[in-house]
C-alpha positions as CSV (number, residue, x, y, z in Angstrom):
1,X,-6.5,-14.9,-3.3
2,X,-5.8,-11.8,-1.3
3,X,-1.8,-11.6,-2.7
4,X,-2.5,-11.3,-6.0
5,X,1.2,-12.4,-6.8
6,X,0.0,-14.1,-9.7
7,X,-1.6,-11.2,-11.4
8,X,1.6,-9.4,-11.7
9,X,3.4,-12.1,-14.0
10,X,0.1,-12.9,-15.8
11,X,-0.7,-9.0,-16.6
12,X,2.9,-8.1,-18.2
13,X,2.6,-11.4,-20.5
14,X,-1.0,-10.3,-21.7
15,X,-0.6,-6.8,-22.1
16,X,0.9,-6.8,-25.6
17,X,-1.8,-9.5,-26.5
18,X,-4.7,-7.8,-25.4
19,X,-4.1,-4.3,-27.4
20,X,-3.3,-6.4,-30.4
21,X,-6.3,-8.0,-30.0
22,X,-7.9,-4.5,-29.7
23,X,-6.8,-3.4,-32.8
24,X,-7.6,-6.5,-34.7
25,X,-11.0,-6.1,-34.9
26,X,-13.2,-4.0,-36.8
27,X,-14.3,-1.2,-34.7
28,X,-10.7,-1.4,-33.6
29,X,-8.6,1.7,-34.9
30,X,-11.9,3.9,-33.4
31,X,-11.4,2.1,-29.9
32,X,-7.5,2.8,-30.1
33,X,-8.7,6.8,-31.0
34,X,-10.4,6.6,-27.9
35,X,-7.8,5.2,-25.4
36,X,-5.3,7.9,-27.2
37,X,-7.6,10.5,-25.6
38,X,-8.3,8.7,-22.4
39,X,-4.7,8.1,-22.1
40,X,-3.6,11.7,-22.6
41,X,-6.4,12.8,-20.3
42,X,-5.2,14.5,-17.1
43,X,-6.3,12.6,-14.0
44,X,-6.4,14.0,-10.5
45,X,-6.2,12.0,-7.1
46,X,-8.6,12.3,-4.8
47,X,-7.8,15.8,-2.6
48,X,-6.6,14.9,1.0
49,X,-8.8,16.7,3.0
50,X,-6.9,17.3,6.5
51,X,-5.6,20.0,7.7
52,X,-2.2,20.1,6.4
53,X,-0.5,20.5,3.0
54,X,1.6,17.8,2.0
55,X,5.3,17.4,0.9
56,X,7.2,14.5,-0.3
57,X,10.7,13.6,0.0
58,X,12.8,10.7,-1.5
59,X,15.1,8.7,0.1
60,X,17.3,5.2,-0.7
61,X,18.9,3.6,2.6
62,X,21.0,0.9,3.1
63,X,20.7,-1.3,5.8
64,X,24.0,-2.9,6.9
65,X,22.9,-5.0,9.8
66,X,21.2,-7.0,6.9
67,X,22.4,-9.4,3.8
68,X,19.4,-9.1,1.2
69,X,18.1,-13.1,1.0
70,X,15.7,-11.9,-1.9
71,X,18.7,-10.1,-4.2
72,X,20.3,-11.7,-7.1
73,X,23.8,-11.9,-5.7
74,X,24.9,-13.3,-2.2
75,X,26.5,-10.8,0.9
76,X,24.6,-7.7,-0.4
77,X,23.2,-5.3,2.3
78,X,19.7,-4.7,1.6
79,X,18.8,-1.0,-0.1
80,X,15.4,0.3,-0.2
81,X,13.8,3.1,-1.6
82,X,11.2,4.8,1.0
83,X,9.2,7.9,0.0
84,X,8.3,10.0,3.1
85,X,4.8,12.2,2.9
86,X,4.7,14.5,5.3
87,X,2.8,17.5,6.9
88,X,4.2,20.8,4.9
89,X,4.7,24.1,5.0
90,X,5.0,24.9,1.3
91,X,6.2,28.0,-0.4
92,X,3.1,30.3,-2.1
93,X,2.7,29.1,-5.8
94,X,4.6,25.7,-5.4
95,X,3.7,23.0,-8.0
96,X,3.1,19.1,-6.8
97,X,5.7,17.0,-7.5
98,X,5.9,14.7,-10.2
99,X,3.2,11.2,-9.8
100,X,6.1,8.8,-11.2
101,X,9.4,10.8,-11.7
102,X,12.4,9.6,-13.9
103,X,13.0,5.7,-14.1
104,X,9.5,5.5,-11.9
105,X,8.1,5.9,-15.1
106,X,8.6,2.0,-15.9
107,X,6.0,1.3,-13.8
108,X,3.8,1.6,-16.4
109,X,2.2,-1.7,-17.5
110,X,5.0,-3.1,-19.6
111,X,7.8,-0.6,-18.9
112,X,6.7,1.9,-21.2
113,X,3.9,4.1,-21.1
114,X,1.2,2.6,-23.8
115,X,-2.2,4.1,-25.0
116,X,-3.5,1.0,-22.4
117,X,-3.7,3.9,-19.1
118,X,-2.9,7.2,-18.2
119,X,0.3,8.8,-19.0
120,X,1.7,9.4,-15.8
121,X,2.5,12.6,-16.4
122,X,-0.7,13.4,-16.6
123,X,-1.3,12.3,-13.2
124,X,-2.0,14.9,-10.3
125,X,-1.2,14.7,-7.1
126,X,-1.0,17.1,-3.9
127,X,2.6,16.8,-2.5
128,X,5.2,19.4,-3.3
129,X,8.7,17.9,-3.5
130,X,11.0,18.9,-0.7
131,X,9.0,21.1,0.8
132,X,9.6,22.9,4.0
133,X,8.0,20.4,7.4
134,X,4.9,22.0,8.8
135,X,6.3,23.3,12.6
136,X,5.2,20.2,15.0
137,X,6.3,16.5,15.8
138,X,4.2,13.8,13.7
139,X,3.9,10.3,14.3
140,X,5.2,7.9,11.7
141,X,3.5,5.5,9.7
142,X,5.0,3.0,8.0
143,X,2.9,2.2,4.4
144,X,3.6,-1.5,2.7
145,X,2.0,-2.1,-0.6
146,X,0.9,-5.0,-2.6
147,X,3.4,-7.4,-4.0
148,X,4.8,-6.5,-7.0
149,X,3.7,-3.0,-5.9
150,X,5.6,0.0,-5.4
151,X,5.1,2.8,-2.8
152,X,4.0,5.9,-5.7
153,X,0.9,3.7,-6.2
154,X,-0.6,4.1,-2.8
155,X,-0.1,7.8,-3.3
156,X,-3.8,8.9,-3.0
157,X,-3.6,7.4,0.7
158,X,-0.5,8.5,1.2
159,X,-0.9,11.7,1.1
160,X,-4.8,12.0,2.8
161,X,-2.8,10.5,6.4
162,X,0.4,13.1,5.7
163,X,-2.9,15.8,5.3
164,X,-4.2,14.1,9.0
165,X,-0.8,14.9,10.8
166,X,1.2,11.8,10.0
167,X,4.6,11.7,8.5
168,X,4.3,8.3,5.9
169,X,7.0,5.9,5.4
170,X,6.4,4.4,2.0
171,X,8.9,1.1,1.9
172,X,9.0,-0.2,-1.9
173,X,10.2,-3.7,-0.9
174,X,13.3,-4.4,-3.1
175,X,13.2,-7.7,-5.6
176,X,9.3,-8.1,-4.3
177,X,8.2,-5.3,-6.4
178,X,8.1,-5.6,-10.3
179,X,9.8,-2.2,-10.2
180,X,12.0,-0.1,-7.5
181,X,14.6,2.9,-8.3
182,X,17.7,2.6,-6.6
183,X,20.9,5.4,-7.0
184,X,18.0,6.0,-10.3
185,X,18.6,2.5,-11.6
186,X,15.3,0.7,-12.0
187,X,15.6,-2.8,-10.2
188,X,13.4,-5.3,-10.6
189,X,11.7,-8.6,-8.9
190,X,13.7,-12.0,-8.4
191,X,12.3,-15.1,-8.0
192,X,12.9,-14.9,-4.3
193,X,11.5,-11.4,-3.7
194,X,8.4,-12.8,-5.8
195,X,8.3,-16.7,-5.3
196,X,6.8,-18.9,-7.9
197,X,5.1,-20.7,-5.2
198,X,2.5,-17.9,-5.0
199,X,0.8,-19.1,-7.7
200,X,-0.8,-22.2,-5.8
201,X,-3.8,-22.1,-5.3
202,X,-4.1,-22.3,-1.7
203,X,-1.3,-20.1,0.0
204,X,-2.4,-21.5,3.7
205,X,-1.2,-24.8,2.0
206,X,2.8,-26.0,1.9
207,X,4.9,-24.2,0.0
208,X,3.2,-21.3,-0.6
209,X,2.6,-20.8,3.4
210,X,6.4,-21.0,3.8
211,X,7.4,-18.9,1.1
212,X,4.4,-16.3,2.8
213,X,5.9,-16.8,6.4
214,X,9.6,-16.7,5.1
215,X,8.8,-13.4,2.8
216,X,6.8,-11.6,5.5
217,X,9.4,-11.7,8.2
218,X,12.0,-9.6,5.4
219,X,9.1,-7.0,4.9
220,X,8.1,-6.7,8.8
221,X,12.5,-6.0,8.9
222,X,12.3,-3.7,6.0
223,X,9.7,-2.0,7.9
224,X,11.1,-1.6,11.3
225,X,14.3,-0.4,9.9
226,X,12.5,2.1,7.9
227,X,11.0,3.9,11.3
228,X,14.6,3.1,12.1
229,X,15.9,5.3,9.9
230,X,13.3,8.1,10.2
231,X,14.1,8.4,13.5
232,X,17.7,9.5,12.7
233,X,16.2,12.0,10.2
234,X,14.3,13.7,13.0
235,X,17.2,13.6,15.6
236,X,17.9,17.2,16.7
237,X,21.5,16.8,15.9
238,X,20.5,15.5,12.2
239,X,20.8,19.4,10.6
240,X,17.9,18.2,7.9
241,X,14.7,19.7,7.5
242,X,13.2,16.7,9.3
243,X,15.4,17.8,12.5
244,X,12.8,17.5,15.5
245,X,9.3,16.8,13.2
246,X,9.6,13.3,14.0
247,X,7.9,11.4,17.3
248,X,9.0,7.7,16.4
249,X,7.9,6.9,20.1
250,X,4.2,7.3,18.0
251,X,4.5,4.4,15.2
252,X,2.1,2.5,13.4
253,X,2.3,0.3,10.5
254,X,-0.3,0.3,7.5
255,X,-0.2,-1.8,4.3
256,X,-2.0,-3.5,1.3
257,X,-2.3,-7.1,0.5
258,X,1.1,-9.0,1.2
259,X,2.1,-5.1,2.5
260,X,-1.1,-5.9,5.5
261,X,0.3,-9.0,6.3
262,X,3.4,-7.0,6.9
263,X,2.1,-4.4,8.3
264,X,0.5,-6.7,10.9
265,X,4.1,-8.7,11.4
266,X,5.9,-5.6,11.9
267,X,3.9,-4.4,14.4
268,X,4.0,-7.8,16.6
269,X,7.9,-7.6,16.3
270,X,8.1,-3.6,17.4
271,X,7.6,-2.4,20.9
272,X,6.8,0.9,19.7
273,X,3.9,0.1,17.6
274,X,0.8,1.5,18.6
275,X,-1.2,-0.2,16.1
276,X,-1.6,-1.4,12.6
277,X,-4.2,-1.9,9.7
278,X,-4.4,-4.8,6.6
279,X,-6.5,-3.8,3.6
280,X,-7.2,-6.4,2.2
281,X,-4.3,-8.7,3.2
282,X,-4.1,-12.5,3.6
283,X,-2.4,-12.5,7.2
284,X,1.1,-14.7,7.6
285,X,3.7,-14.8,10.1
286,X,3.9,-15.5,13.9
287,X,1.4,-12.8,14.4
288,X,-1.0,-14.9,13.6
289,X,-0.8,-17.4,16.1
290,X,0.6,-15.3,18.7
291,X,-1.5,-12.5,18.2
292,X,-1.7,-8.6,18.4
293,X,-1.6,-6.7,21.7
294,X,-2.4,-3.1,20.1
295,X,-5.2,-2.3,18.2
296,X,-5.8,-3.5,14.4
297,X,-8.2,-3.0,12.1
298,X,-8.8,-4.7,8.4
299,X,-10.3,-3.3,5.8
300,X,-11.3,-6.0,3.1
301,X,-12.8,-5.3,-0.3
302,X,-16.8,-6.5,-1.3
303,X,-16.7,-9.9,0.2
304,X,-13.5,-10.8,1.2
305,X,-12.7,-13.7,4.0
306,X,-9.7,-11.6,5.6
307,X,-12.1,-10.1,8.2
308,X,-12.9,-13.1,9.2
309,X,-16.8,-12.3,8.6
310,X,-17.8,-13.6,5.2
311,X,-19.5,-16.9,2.8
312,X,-16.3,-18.9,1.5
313,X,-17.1,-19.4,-2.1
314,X,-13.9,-22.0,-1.9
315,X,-11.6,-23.3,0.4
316,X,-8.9,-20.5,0.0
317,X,-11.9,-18.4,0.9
318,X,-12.3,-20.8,3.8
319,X,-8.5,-20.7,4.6
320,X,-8.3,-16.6,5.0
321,X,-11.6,-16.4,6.8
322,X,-10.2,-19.3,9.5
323,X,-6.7,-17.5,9.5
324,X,-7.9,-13.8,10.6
325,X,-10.5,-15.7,13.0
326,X,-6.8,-17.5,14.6
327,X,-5.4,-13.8,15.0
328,X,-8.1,-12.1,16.3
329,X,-8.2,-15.2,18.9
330,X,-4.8,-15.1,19.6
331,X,-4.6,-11.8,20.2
332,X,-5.7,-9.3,23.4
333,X,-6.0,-5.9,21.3
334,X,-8.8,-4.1,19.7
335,X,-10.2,-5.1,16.6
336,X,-12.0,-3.0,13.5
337,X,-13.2,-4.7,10.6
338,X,-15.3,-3.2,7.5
339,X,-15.9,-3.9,3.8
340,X,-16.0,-1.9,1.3
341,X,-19.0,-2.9,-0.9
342,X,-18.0,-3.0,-4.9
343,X,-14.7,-2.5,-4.0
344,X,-11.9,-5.4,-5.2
345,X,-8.4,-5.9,-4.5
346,X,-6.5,-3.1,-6.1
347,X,-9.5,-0.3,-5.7
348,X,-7.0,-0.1,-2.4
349,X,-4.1,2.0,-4.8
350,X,-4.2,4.7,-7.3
351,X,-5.0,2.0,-10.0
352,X,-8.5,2.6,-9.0
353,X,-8.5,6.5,-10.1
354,X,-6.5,6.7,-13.4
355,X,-7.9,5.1,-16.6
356,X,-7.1,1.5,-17.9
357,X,-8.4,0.5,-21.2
358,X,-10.7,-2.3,-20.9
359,X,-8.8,-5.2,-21.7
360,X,-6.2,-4.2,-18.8
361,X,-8.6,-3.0,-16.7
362,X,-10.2,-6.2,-17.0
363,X,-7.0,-7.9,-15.7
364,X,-7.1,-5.9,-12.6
365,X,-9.1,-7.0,-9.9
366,X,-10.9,-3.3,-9.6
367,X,-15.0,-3.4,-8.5
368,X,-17.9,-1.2,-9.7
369,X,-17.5,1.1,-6.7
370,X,-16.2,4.8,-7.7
371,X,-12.1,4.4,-8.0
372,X,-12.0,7.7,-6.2
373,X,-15.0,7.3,-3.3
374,X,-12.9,4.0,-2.4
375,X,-9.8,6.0,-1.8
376,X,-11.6,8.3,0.0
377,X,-13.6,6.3,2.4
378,X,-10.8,4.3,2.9
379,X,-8.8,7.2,3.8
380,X,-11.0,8.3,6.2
381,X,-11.0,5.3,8.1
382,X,-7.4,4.8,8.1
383,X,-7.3,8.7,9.6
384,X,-9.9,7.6,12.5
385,X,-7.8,4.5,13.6
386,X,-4.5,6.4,13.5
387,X,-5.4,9.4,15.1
388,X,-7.1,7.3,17.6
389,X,-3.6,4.9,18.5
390,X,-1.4,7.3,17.9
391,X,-2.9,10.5,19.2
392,X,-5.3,9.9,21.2
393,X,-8.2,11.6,19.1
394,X,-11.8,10.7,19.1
395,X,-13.1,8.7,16.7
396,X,-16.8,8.2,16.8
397,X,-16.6,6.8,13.2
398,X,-15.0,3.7,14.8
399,X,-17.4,3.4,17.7
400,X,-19.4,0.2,18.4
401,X,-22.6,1.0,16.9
402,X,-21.5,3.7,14.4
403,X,-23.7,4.1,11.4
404,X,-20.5,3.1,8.8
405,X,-20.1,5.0,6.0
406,X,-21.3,4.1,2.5
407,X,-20.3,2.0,0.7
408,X,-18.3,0.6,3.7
409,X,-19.7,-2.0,6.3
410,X,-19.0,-2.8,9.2
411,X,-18.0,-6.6,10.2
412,X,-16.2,-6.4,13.9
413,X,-15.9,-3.6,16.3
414,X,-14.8,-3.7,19.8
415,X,-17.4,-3.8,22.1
């Protein structure tokens, strides 16, 4: 199931459980030793390897054309928090910023950090915080992660497209994600933002399709009114440091999971989109039956049906191989589609990098493939289809015929 929805409800309850049960047992307190160090070990994300450094700004905007139909209280105007990665012109000697800073710090598994992963201060990254914008005008891309799934996690990729020449929109979607930070208060997911009707089985069936259709369309808004609002940064008259680094007439929309299906929506509904990209992403919405006119690609991990190219094990395997086979049908745009071999659903965030002790990591749906060689290979192909639809670049990697890079394979290209 290419949500995952379920996971996040299932992996808080059995978190406690599973170290208890690590410690019950007789080689037990030597295992605990062990996570202790692992936990306290410092862990780098992969290094973006464009051309430009990268900073990272925060931001939480209101949108007032909008009531919030996921919040706990009726006739609120929907507030997000969106982190913007950008291309940078740091100062000599400045530090990256912080992987998780203040109440982000909750999302560790549980709330609190625990001996179960990495402390996340002891994770690196490459942005510098508020840093200076490299001189230039940079496309935006708008970055959608998993439900339950905030923005931070997808820093790895994050930063590699900023590195390319992209400024990145990350939109944690409010009451959808187990955690968001608004005004520093950490918020977090309602039954609406989340629905219970995730957990069927089949989400191409009842219910769970509506609550997917509904739930998409509020993420495609949050989305668009994220460009929205990074276009005001970048107006000349705006007197911020973004003043007149941002070409919004250049937009593309990226995302993970439920975050792809959004991604996809958004960029159905936006004039100004010049493409988008699903990893891994179970597609809903009207873009599926009407189609795409821009170019998409979908990156699926080791045999997933969302490319439309795969053996259903099942017949939710079935559904998502018959549903991307609708879109690309319904649609007149250009159409990429690899796999990632030994790669499962979350190797596409920063959960693939940083340790997890085994019983957690055994709750994440994370392959065999190298955490950080996922990341990377992933990044590069999101850098080749964006700099192809939004600049114009070459990009042999994506051409018919391409020798595809390991472990990634290749499933659909246009002709």
């Amino acid at each position: 199931m290419a949500t995952r929805s379920t996971f996040a409800r299932r992996l808080l309850r059995y978190v406690l459980v599973s170290l208890l049960a690590i410690t019950g047992v007789g080689v037990g307190v030597g295992y605990v030793g062990y996570a202790a160090v692992r936990h306290s070990r410092p862990v780098t994300l992969p290094a973006p390897d464009g051309a430009y450094p990268v900073g990272r700004a925060m931001f939480d905007w209101t949108d007032e054309s909008r009531t919030d139909p996921l919040g706990p209280q009726p006739d609120i105007h929907r507030t997000l928090s969106v982190w913007l990665w950008y291309p940078a012109a740091p100062p000599a000697g400045a530090r990256p910023a912080a992987y998780a800073p203040g109440a982000w710090a909750r999302l560790h598994l549980g709330g609190l950090p625990g001996l179960g992963e990495t402390r996340f201060d002891k994770i690196r990254g490459h942005a510098v915080q508020d840093s200076p914008v490299a001189a230039g005008r940079f496309p935006v891309v708008v970055l959608a992660p998993g439900l339950g799934f905030a923005a931070p996690q997808y820093s790895s990729l994050a930063e590699e497209l900023a590195s390319h020449g992209f400024l990145v929109a990350g939109v944690t979607p409010t009451y959808s994600a187990n955690l968001t930070v608004l005004d520093g208060r950490p918020v977090t997911a309602t039954a609406a933002g989340n629905p219970d009707a995730f957990n069927a089985e089949d989400l191409h069936a009842g219910p769970a399709q509506a609550a997917g259709d509904q739930l998409v369309a509020v993420w495609a808004a949050d989305a668009r009114f994220a460009v929205a609002r990074t276009a005001a940064l970048g107006a000349l008259d705006a007197g911020g440091p973004f003043a007149g680094h941002v070409d919004t007439a250049r937009t593309a929309y990226i995302g993970h999971s439920f975050g792809g299906a959004a991604a996809l929506e958004a960029c159905h509904l936006d004039d100004r989109c010049a493409g988008a990209a699903d990893l891994d992403g179970t597609q809903f919405g009207s873009v599926v039956h009407d189609g795409l006119d821009r170019p998409m690609m979908i990156v699926g991990s080791d045999g997933s049906c969302v490319t439309g190219a795969c053996d259903p094990a099942g017949p939710v395997d079935t559904a998502d191989r018959d549903t991307a086979r609708a879109l690309f049908a319904a649609g007149t745009g250009d159409v990429w589609c690899y796999e990632i071999r030994g790669a499962q659903h979350f190797n596409f965030s920063d959960a693939g990098v940083y340790y997890l002790a085994a019983p957690l990591r055994a709750l994440f749906a994370l392959g065999p493939v190298d955490g950080g060689t996922a990341l990377r290979v992933t990044g590069t192909y999101l850098a080749a289809f964006l700099g192809r639809v939004l600049l114009d670049a070459a990009a042999p990697l994506l051409a018919a015929g391409a020798t595809a890079t390991p472990p990634v394979v290749a499933r659909r290209t246009p002709r």
